[in-house]
N, CA, C and O atoms as a MOPAC input file, in Angstrom:
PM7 MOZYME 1SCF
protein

 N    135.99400 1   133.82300 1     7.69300 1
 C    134.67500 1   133.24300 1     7.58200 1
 C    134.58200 1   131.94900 1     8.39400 1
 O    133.60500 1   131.83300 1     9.13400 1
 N    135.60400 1   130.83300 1     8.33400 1
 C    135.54300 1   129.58900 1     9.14900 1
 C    135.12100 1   130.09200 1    10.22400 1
 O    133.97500 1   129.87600 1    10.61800 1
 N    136.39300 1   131.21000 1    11.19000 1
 C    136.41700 1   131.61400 1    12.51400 1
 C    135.22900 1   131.60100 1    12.82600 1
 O    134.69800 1   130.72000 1    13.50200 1
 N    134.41500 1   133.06700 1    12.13700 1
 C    132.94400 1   133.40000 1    12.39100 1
 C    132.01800 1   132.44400 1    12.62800 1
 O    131.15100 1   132.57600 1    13.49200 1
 N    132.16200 1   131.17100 1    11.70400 1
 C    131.00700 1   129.90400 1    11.74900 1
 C    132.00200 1   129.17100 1    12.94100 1
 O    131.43200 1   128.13200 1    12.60600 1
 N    132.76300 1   128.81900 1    13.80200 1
 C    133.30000 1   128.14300 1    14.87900 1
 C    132.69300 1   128.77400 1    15.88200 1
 O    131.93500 1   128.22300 1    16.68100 1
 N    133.16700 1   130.59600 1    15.88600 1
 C    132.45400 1   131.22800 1    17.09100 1
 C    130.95100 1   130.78500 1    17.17600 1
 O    130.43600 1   130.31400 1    18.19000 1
 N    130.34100 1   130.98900 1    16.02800 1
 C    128.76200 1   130.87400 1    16.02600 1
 C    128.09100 1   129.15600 1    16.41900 1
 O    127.04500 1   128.75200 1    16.92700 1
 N    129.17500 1   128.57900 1    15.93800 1
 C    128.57000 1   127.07200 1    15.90500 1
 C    128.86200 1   127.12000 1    17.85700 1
 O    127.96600 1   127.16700 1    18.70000 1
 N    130.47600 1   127.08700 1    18.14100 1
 C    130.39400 1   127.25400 1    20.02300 1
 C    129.61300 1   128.20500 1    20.91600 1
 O    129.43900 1   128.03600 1    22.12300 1
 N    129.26300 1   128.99700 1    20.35100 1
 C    128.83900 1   129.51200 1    21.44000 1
 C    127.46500 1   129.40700 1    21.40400 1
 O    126.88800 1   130.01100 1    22.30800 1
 N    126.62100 1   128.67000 1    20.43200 1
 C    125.45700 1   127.78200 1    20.46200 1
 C    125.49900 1   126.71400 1    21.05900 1
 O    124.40600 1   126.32700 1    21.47300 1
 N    126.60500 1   125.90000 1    21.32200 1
 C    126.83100 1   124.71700 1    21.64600 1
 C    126.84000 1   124.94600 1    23.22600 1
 O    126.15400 1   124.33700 1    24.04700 1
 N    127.43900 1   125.59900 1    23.38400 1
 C    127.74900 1   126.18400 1    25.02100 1
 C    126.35700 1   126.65200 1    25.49100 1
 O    126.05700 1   125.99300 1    26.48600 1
 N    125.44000 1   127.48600 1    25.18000 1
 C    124.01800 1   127.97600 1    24.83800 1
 C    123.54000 1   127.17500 1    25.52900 1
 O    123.16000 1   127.32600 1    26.69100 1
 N    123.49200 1   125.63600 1    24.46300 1
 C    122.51600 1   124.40400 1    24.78700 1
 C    123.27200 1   123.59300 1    25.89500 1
 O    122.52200 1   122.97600 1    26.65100 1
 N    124.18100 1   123.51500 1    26.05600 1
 C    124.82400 1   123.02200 1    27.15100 1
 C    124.74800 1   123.28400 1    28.20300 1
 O    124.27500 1   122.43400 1    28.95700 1
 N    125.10800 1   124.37700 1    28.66000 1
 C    124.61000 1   124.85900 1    29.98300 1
 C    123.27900 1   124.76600 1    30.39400 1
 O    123.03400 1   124.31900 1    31.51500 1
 N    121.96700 1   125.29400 1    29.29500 1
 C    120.74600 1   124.82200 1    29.36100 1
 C    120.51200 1   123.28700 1    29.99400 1
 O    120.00000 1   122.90900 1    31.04800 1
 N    121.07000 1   122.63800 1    28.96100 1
 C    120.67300 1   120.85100 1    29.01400 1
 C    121.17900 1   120.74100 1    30.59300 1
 O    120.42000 1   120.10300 1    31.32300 1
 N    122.18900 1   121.20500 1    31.10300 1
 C    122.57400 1   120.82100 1    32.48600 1
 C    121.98700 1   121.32600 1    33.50400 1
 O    122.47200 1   121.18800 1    34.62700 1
 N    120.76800 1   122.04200 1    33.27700 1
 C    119.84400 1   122.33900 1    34.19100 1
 C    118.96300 1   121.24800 1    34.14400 1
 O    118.95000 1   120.29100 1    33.36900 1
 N    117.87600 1   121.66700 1    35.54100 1
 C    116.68700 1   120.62200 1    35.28500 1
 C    115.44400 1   120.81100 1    34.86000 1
 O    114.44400 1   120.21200 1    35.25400 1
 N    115.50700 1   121.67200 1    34.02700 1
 C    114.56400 1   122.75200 1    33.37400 1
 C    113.68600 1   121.81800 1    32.51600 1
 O    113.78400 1   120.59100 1    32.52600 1
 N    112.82500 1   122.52500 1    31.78000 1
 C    111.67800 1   122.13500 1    30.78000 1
 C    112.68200 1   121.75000 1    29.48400 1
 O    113.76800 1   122.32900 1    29.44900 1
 N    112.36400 1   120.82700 1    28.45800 1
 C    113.33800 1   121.01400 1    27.31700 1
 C    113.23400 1   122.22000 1    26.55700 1
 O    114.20200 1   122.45700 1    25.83400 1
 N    112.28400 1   123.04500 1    26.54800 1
 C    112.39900 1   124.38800 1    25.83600 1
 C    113.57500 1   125.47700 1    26.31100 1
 O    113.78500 1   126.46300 1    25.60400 1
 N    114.14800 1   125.30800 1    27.24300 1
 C    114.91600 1   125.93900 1    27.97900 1
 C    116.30100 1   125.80300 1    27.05500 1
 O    117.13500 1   126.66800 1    26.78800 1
 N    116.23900 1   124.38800 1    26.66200 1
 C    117.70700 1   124.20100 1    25.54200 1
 C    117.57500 1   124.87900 1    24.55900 1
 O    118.63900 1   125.27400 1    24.08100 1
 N    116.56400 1   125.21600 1    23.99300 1
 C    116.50600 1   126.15700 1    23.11300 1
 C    116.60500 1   128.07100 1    23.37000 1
 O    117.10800 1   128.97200 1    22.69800 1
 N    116.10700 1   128.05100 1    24.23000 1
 C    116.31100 1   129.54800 1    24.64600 1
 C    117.82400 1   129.45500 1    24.67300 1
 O    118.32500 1   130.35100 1    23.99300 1
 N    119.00400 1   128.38200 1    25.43800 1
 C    120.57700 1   128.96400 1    25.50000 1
 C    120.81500 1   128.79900 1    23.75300 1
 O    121.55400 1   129.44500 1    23.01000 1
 N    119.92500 1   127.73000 1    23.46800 1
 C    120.63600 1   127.43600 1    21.56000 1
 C    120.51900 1   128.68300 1    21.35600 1
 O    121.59600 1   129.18100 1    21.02700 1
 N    119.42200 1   129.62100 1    21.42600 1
 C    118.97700 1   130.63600 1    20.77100 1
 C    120.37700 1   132.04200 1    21.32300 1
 O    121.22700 1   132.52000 1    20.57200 1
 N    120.18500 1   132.34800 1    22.69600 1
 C    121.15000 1   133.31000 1    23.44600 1
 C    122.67900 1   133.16900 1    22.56400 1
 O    123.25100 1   134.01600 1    21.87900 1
 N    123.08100 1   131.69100 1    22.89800 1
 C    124.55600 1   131.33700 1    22.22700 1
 C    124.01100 1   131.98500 1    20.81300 1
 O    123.89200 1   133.20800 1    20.75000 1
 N    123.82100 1   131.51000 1    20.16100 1
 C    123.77500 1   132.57100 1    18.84200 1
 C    123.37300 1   133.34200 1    19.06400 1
 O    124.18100 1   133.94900 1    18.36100 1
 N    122.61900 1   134.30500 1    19.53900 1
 C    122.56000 1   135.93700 1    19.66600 1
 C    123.69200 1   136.76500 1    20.15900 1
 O    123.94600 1   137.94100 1    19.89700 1
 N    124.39800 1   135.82600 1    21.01200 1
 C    125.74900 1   136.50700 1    21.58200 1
 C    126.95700 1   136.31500 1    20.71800 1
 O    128.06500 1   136.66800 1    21.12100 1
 N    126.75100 1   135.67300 1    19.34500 1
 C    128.13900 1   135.20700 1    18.43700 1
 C    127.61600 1   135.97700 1    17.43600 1
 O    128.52900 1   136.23100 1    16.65100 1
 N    126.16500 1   136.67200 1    16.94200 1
 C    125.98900 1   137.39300 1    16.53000 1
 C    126.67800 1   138.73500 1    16.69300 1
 O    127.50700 1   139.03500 1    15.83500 1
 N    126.35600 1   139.86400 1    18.02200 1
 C    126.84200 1   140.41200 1    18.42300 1
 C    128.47400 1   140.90400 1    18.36100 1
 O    129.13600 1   141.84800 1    17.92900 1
 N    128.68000 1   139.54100 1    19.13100 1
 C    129.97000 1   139.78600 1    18.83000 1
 C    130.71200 1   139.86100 1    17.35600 1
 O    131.66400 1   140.64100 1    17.35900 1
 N    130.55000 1   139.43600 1    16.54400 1
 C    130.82000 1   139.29100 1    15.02700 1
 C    130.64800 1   140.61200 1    14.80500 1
 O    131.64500 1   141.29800 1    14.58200 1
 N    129.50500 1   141.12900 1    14.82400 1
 C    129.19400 1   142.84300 1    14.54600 1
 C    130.20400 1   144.03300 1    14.74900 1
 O    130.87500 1   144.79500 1    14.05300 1
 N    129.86100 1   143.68900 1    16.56600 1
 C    131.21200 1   144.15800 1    17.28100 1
 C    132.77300 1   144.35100 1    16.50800 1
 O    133.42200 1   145.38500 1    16.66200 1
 N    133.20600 1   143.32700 1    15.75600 1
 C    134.51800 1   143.30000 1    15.51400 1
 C    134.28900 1   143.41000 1    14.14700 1
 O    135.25500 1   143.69800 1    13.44000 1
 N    133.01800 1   143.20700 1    13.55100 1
 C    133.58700 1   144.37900 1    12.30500 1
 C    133.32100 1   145.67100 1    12.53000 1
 O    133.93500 1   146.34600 1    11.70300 1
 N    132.66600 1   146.35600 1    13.29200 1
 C    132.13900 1   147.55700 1    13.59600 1
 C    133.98400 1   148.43900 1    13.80400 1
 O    134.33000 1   149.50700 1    13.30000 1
 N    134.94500 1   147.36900 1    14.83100 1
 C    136.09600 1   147.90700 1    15.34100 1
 C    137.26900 1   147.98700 1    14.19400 1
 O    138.21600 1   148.76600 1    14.08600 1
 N    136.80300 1   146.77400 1    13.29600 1
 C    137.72400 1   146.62000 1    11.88100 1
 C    137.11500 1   148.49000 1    11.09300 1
 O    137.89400 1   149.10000 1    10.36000 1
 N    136.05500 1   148.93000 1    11.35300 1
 C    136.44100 1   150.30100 1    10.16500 1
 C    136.94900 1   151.54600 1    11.28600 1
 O    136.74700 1   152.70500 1    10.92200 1
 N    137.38900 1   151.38900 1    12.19800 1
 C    137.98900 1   152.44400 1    13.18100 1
 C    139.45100 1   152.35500 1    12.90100 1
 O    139.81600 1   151.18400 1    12.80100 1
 N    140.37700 1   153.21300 1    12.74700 1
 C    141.82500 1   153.65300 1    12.21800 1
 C    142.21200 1   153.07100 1    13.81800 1
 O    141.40200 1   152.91500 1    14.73200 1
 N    143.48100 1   152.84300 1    13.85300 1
 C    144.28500 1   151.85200 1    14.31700 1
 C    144.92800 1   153.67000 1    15.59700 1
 O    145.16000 1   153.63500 1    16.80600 1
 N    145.00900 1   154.92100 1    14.65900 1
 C    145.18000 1   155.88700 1    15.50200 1
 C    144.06200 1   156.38500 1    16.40100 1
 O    144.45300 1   157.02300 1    17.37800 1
 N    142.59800 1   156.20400 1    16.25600 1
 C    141.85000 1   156.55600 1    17.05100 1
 C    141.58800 1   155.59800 1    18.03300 1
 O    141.04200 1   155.93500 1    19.08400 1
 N    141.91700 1   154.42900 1    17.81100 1
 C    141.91100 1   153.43300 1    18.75000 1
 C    142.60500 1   153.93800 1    20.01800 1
 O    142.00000 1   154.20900 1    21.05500 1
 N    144.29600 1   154.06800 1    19.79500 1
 C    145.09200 1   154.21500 1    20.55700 1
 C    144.90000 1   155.35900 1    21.34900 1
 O    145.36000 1   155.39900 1    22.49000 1
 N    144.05800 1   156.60600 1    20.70300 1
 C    144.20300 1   157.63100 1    21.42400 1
 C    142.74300 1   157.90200 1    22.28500 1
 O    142.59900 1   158.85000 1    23.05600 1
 N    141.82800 1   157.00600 1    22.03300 1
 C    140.49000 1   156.71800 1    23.14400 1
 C    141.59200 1   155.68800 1    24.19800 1
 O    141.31200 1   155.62400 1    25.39500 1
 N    142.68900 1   155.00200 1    23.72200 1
 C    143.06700 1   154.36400 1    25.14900 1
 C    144.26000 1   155.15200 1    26.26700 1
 O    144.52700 1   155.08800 1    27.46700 1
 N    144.56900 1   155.62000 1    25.51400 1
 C    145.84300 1   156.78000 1    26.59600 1
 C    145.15500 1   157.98600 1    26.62500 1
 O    145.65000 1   158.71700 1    27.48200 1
 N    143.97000 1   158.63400 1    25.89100 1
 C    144.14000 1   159.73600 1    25.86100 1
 C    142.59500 1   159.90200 1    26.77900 1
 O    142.18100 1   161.01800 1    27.09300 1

């Protein structure tokens, strides 16, 4: 649970960061605030989606 709120808190942070270092409108910091959390969303999903897949079907979508 920490992990999840670190990913989510950085990659909002990064979001608005990259934004702010443009020379954009200030609404623009909000669209990366917004992206960075849509993409720590995602990803979170992602890796529980991979946590209910067996550890044997994994291996055999990768060699097989």
């Amino acid at each position: 649970m920490i992990v999840r709120l670190i990913l989510i808190l950085g990659c909002s942070a990064s979001g608005y960061a990259i934004a702010y270092h443009s020379y954009d409108p200030w609404w623009t910091r909000i669209i990366g605030l917004l992206l960075g959390l849509l993409i720590a969303l995602c990803v979170i999903q992602i890796e529980q989606a991979i946590r209910k897949v067996s550890l044997r079907v994994i291996l055999a979508a990768w060699w097989g």
